[in-house]
LOLOGU-315737 format. One record per atom (N, C-alpha, C): residue number from 1; residue in one letter; atom name; z, x, y. Coordinates in steps of 0.2 Angstrom, whole numbers. Example, Ala and Ser with C-alpha at 12.3 -4.5 7.8 and 13.67 -1.06 7.14 Angstrom:
2
<1, 'A', 'N', <39, 66, -28>>
<1, 'A', 'CA', <39, 62, -22>>
<1, 'A', 'C', <39, 66, -16>>
<2, 'S', 'N', <35, 64, -11>>
<2, 'S', 'CA', <36, 68, -5>>
<2, 'S', 'C', <39, 64, 0>>
END
This chain:
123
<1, 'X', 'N', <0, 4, -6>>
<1, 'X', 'CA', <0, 0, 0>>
<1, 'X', 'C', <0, 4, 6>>
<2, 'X', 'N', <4, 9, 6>>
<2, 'X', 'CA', <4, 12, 13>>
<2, 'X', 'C', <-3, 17, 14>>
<3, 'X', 'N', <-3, 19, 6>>
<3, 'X', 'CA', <-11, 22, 10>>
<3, 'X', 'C', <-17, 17, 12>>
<4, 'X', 'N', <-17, 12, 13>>
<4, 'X', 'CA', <-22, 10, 10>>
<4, 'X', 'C', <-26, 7, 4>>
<5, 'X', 'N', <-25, 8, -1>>
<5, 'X', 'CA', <-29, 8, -7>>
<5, 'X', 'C', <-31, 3, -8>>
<6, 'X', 'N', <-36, 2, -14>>
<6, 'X', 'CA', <-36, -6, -18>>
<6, 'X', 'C', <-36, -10, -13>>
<7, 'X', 'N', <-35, -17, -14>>
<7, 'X', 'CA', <-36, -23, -10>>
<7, 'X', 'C', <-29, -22, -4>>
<8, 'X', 'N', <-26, -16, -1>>
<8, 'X', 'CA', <-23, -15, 4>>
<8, 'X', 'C', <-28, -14, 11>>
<9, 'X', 'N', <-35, -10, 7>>
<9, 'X', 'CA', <-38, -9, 12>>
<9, 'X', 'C', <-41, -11, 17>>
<10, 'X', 'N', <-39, -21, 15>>
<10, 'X', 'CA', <-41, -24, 21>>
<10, 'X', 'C', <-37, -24, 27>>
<11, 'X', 'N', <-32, -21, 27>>
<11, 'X', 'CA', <-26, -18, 30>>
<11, 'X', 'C', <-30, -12, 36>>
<12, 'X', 'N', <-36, -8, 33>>
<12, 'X', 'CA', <-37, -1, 38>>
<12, 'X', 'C', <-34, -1, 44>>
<13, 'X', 'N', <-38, -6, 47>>
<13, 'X', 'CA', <-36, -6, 56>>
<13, 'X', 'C', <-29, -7, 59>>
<14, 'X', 'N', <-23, -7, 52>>
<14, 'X', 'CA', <-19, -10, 55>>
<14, 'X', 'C', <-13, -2, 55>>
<15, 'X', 'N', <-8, -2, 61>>
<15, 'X', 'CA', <-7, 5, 60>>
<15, 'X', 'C', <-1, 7, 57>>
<16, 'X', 'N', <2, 1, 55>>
<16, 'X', 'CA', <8, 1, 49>>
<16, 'X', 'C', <7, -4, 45>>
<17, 'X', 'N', <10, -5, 37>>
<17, 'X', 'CA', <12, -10, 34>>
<17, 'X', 'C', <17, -13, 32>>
<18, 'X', 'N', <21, -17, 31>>
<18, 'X', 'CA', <27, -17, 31>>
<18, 'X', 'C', <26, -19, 23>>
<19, 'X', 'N', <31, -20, 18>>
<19, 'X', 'CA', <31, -22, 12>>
<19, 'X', 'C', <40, -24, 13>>
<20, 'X', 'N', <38, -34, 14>>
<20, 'X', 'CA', <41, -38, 14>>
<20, 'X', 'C', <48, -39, 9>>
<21, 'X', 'N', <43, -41, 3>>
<21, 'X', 'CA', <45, -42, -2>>
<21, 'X', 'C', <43, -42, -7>>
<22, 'X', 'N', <45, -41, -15>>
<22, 'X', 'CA', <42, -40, -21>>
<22, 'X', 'C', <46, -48, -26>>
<23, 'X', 'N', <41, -53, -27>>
<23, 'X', 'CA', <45, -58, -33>>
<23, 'X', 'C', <41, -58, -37>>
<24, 'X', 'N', <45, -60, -44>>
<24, 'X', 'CA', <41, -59, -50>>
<24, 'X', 'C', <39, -69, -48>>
<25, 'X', 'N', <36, -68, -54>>
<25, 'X', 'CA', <32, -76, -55>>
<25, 'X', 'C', <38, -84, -57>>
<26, 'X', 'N', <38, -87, -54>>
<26, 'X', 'CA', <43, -93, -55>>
<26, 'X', 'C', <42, -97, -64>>
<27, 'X', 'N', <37, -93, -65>>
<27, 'X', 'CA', <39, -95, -72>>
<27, 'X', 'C', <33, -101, -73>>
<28, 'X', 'N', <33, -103, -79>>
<28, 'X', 'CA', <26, -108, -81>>
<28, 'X', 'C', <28, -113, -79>>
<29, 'X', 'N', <25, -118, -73>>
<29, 'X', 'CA', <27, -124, -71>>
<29, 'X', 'C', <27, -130, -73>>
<30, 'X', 'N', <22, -130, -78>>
<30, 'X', 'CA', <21, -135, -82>>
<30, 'X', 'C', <15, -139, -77>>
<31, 'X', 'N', <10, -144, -80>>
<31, 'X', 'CA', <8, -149, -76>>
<31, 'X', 'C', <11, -151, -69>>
<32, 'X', 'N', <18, -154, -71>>
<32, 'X', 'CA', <21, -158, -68>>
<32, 'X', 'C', <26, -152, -61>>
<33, 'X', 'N', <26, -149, -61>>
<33, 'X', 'CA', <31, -145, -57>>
<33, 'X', 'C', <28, -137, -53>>
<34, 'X', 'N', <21, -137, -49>>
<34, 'X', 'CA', <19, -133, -48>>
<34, 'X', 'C', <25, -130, -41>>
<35, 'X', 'N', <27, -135, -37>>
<35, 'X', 'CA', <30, -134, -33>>
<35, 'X', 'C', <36, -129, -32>>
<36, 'X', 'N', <41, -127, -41>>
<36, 'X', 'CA', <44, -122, -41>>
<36, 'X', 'C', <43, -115, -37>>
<37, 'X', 'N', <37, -111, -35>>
<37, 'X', 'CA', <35, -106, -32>>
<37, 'X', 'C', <37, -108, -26>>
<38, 'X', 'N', <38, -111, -23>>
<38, 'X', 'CA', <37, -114, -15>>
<38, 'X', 'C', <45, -110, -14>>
<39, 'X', 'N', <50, -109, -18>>
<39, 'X', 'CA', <57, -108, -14>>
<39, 'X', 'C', <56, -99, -15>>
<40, 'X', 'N', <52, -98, -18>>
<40, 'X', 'CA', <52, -90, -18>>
<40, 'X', 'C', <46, -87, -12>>
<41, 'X', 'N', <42, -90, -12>>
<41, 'X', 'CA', <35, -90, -7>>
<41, 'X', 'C', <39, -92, 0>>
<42, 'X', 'N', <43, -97, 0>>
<42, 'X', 'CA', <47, -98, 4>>
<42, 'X', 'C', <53, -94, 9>>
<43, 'X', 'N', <53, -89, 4>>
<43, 'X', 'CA', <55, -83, 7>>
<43, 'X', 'C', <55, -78, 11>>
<44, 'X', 'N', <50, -77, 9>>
<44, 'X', 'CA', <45, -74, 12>>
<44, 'X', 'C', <42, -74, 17>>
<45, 'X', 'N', <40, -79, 18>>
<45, 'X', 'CA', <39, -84, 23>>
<45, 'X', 'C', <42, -86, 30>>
<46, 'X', 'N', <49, -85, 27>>
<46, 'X', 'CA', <53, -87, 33>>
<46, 'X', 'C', <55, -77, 35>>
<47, 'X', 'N', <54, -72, 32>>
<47, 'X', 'CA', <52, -67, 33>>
<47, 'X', 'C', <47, -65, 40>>
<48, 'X', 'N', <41, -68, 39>>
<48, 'X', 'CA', <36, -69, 44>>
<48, 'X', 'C', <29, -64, 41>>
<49, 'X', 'N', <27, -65, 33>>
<49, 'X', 'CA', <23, -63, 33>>
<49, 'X', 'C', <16, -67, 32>>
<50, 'X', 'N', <11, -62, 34>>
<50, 'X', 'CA', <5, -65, 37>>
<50, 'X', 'C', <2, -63, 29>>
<51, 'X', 'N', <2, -61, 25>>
<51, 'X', 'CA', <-1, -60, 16>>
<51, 'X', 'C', <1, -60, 12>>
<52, 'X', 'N', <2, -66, 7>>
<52, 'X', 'CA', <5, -64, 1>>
<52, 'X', 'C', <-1, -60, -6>>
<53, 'X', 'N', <2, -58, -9>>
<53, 'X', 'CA', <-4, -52, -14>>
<53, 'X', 'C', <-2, -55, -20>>
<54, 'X', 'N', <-4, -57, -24>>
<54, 'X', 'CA', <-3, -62, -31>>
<54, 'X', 'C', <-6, -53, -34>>
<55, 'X', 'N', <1, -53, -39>>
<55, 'X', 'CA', <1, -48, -43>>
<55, 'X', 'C', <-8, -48, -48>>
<56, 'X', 'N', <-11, -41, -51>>
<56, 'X', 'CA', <-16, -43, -55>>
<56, 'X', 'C', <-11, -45, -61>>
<57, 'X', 'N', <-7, -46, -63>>
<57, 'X', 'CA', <-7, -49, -70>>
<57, 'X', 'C', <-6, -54, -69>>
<58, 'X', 'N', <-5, -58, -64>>
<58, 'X', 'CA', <-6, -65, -63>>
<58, 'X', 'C', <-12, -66, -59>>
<59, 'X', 'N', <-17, -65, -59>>
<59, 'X', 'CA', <-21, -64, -57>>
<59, 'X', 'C', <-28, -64, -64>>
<60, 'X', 'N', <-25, -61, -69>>
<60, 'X', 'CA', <-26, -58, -75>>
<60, 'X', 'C', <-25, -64, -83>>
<61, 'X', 'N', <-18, -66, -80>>
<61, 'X', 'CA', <-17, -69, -87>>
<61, 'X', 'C', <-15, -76, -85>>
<62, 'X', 'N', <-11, -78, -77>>
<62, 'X', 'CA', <-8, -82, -77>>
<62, 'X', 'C', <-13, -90, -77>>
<63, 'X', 'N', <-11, -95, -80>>
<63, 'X', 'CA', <-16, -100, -83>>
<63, 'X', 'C', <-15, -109, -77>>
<64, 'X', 'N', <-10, -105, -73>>
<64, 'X', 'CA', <-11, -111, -65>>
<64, 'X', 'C', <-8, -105, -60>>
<65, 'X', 'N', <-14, -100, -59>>
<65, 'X', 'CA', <-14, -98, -54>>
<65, 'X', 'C', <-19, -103, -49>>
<66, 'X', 'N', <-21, -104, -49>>
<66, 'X', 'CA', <-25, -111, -45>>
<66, 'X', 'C', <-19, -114, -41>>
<67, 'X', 'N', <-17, -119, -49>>
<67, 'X', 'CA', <-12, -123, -45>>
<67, 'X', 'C', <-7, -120, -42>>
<68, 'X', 'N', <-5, -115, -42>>
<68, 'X', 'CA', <1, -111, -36>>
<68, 'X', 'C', <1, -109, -29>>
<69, 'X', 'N', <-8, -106, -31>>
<69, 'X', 'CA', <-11, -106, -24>>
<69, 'X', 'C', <-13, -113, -20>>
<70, 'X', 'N', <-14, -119, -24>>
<70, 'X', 'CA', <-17, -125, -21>>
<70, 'X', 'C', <-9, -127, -16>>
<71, 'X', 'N', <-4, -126, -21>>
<71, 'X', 'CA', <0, -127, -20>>
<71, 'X', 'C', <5, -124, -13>>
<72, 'X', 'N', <6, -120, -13>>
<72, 'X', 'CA', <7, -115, -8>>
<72, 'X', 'C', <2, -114, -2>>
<73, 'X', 'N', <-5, -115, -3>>
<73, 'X', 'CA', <-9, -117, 3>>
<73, 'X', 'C', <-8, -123, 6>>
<74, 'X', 'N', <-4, -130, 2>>
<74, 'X', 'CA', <-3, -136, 6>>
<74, 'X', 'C', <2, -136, 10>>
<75, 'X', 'N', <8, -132, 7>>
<75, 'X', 'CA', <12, -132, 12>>
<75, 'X', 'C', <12, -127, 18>>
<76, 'X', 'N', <9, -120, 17>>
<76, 'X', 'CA', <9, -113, 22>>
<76, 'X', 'C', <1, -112, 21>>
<77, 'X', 'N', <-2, -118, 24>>
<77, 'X', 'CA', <-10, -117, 25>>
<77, 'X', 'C', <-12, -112, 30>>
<78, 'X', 'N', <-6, -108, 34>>
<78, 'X', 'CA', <-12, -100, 40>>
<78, 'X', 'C', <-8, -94, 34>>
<79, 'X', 'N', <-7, -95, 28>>
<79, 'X', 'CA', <-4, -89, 25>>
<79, 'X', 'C', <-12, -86, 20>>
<80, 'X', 'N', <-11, -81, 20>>
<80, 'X', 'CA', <-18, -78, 19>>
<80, 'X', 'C', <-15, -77, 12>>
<81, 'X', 'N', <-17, -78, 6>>
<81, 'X', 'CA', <-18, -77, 0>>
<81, 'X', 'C', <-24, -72, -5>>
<82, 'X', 'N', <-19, -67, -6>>
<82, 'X', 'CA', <-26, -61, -8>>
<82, 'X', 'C', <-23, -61, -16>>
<83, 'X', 'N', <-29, -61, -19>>
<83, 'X', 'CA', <-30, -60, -28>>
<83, 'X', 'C', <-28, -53, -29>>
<84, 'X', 'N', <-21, -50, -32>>
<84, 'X', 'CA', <-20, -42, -33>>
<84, 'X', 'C', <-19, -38, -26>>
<85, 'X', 'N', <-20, -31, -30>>
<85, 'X', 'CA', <-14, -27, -26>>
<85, 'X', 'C', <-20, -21, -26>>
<86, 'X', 'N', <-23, -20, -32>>
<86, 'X', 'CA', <-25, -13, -33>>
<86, 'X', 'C', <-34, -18, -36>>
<87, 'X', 'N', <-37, -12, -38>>
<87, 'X', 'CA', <-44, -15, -38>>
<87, 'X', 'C', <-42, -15, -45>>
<88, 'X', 'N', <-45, -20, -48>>
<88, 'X', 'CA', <-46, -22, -56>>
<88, 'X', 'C', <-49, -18, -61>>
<89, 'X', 'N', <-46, -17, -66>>
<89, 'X', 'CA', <-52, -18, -71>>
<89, 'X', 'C', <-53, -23, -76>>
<90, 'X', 'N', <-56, -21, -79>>
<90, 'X', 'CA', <-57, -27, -86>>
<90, 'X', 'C', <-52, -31, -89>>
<91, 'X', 'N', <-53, -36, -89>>
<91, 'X', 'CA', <-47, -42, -89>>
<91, 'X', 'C', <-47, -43, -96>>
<92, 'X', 'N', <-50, -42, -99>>
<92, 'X', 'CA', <-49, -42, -107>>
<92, 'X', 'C', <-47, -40, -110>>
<93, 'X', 'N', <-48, -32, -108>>
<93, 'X', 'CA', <-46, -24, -109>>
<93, 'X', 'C', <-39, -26, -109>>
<94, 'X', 'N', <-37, -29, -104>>
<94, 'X', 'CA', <-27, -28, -99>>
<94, 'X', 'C', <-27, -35, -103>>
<95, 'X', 'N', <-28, -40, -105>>
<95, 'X', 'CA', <-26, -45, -109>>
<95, 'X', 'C', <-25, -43, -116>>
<96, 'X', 'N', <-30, -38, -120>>
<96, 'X', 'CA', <-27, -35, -125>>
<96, 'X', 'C', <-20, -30, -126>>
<97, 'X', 'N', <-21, -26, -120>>
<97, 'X', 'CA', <-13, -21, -121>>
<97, 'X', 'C', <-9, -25, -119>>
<98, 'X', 'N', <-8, -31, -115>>
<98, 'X', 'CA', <-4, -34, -112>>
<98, 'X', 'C', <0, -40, -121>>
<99, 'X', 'N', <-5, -40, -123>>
<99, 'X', 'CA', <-6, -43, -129>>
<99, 'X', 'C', <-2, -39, -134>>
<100, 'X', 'N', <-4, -33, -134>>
<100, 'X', 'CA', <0, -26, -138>>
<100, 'X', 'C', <9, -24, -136>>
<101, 'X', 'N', <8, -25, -130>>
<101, 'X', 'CA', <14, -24, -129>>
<101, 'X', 'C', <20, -31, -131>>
<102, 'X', 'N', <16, -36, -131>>
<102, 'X', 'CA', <21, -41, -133>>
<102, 'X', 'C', <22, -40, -140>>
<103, 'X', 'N', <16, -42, -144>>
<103, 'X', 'CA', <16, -41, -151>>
<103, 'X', 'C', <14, -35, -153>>
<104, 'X', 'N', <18, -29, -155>>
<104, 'X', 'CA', <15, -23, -156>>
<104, 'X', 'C', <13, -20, -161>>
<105, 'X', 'N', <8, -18, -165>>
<105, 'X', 'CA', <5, -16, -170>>
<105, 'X', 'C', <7, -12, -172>>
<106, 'X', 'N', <8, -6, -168>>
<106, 'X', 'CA', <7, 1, -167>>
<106, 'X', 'C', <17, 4, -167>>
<107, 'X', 'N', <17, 8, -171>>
<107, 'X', 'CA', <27, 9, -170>>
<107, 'X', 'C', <28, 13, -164>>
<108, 'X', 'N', <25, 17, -161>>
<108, 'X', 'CA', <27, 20, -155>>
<108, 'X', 'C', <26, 15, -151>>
<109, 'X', 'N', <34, 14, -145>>
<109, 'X', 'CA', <35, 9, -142>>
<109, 'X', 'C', <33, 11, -134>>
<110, 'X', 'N', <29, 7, -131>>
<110, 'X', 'CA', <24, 7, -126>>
<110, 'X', 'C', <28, 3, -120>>
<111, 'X', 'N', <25, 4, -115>>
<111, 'X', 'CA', <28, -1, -110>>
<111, 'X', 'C', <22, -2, -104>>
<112, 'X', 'N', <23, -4, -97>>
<112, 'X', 'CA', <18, -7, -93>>
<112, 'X', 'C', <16, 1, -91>>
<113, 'X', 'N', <19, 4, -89>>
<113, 'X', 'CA', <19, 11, -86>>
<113, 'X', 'C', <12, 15, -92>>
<114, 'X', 'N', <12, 15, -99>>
<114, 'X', 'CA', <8, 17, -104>>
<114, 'X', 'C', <-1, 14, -101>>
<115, 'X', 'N', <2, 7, -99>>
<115, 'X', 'CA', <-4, 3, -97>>
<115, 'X', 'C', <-8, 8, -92>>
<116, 'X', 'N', <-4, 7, -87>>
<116, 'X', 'CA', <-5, 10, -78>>
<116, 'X', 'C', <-7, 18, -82>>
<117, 'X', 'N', <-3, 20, -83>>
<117, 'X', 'CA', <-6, 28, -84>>
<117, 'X', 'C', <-10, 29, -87>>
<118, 'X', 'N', <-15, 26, -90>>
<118, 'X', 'CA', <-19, 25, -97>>
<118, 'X', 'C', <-17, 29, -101>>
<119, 'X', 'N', <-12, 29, -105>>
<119, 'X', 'CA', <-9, 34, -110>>
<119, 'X', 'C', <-8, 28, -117>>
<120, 'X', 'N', <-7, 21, -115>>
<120, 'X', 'CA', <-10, 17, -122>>
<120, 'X', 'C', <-12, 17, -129>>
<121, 'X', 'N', <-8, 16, -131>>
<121, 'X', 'CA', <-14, 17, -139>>
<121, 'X', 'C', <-14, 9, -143>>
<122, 'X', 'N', <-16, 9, -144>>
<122, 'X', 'CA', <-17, 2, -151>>
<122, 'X', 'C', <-23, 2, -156>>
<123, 'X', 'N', <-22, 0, -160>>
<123, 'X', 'CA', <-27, 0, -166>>
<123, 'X', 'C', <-34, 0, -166>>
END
């Protein structure tokens, strides 16, 4: 983030960054209950930031990231919502080792850091 990288870039012209804040995911909402994010978003918010950056693994794996974003733009529609942090790669590739590290084939035990470093191994 502070250098710039990945999808911070669109930041160049700016001549600091602040990093607000870090939350993990509020969890599967079900159908009926998208609105759980709003109290965590909502923090942030009351912070005074102008972007929030939807992690790539939610980005990647989450299955209402739609409805979170639909959601969270109804209530903080000037809030700018960017997909990830860092530029991508292959979302199948990251949905297998994400895959491996849950369920893991392999006896040497791995973690996200294995991911990120590409030091990984699976079958």
């Amino acid at each position: 983030m502070r250098k710039k990288k990945g999808l911070f870039d669109r930041y160049d012209g700016e001549k600091t960054l602040d990093l607000v804040g870090m939350i993990n995911c509020s969890g599967c909402p079900t159908i009926a209950a998208p609105e759980k994010i709003l109290k965590r978003v909502g923090a942030l918010v009351d912070y005074g930031i102008d972007a929030l950056h939807f992690s790539y693994c939610m980005t990647a794996l989450c299955p209402f990231l739609k409805k979170y974003e639909k959601t969270i733009l109804e209530t903080y529609p000037d809030l700018t919502i960017v997909h990830g942090t860092h530029r991508p790669g292959d979302k199948t590739v990251f949905r297998k080792k994400v895959k491996e590290l849950l369920c893991p084939t392999v006896a040497v035990p791995q973690d996200m850091n294995d991911v990120i470093q590409k030091k990984f191994r699976s079958k």
